[in-house]
C-alpha positions in Angstrom: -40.9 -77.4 -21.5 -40.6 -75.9 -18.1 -36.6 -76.5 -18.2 -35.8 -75.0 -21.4 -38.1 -71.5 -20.3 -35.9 -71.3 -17.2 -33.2 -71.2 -19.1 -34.0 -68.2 -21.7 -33.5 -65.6 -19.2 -30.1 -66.8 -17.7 -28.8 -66.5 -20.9 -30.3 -62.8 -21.6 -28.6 -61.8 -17.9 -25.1 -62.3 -19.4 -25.8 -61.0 -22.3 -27.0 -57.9 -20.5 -23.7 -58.3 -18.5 -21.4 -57.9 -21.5 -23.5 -55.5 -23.0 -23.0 -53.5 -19.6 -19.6 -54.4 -19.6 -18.9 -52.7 -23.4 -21.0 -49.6 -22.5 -18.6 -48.9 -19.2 -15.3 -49.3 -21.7 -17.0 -47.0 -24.4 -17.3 -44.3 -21.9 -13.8 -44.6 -20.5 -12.3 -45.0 -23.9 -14.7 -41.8 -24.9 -13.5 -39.9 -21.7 -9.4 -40.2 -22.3 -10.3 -39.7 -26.5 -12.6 -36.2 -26.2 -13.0 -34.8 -22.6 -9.7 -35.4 -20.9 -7.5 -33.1 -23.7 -10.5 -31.0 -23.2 -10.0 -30.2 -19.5 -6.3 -29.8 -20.3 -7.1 -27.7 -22.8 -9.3 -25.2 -20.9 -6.6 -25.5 -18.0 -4.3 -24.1 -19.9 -6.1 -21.4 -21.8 -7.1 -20.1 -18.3 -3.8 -20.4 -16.8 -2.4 -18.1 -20.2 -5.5 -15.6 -19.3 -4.5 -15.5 -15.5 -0.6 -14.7 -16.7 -1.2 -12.1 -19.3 1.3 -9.4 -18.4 1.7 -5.3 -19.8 2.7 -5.6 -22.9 1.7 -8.9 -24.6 0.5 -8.8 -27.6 -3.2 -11.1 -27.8 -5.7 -12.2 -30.3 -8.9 -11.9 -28.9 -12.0 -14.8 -29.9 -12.9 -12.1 -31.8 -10.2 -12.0 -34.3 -8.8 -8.5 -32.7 -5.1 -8.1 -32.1 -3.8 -5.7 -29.5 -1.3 -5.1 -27.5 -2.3 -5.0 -23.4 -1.9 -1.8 -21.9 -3.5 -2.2 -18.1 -4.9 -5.2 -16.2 -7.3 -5.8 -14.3 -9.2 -8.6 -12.1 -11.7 -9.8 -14.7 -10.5 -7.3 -17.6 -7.7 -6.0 -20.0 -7.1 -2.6 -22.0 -5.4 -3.3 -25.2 -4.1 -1.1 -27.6 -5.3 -2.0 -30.9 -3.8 0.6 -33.8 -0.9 2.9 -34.3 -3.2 5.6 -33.2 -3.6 4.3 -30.0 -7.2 3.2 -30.0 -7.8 1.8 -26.7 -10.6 -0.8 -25.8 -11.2 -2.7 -22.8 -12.2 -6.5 -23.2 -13.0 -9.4 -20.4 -10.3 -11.8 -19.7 -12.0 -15.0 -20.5 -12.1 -12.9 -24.8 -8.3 -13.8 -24.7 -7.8 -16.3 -27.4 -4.0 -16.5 -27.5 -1.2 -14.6 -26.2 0.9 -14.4 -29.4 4.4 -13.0 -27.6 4.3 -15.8 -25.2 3.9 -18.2 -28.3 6.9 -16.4 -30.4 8.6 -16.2 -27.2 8.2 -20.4 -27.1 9.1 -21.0 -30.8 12.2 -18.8 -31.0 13.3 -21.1 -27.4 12.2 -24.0 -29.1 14.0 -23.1 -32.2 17.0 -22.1 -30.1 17.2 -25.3 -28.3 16.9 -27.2 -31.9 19.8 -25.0 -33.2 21.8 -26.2 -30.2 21.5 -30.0 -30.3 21.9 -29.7 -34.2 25.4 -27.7 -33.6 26.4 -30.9 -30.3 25.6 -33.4 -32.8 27.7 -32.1 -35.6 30.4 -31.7 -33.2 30.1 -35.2 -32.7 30.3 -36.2 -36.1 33.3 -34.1 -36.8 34.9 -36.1 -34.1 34.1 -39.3 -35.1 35.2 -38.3 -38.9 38.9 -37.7 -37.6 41.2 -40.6 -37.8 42.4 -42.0 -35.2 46.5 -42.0 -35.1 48.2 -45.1 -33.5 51.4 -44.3 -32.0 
């Protein structure tokens, strides 16, 4: 009887051992799933906020759009209206910098239009026949 006590918590230790082992991989697989594009996410929300230039036009969290007219350290003044209504809003309010995100699509759409027109240029070569002399 003595042995077969002995021999109950050995094989509760590797159990505990896996079961350690599983909890370590949940929290790496959770970290590269949910908080990694997280951080790269903030990172680049706050780099957008640091480059904000005269100008832009923004979306604030807020759901306002405006168009910045002075900037400061920690602040912005955005026009917000035709009739010039001015207000003046923290940095970290900046949701999105809409001109800097037309400005990427029309590159991006430029760029597309580009290797659409080198690969039809291809094709129209390779449609030619090709003379033997």
């Amino acid at each position: 009887m003595g042995i077969i006590m002995n021999a109950a918590p050995a094989a509760s230790v590797g159990g505990s051992m896996y079961t350690l082992i599983f909890m370590v991989l949940m929290l790496v697989v959770l970290y590269f799933i949910m908080i990694r594009p997280q951080r790269k996410k903030e990172k680049a929300d706050e780099e957008m906020r640091k480059n904000v230039q005269i100008g832009d036009e923004i979306e604030t969290v807020g759901g306002i759009v405006g168009i910045i007219v002075k900037v400061e350290e920690k602040t912005v003044v955005i026009e917000t209206s035709s009739d010039r209504c001015k207000m003046r809003i923290k940095k970290w309010a900046i949701a999105q910098n809409v001109s800097a995100n037309e400005e990427r699509a029309a590159a991006a759409d430029k760029a597309k239009a580009a290797k659409e027109e080198k690969s039809s240029k291809k094709a129209s070569k390779e449609d030619q026949p090709i003379e033997k002399d």
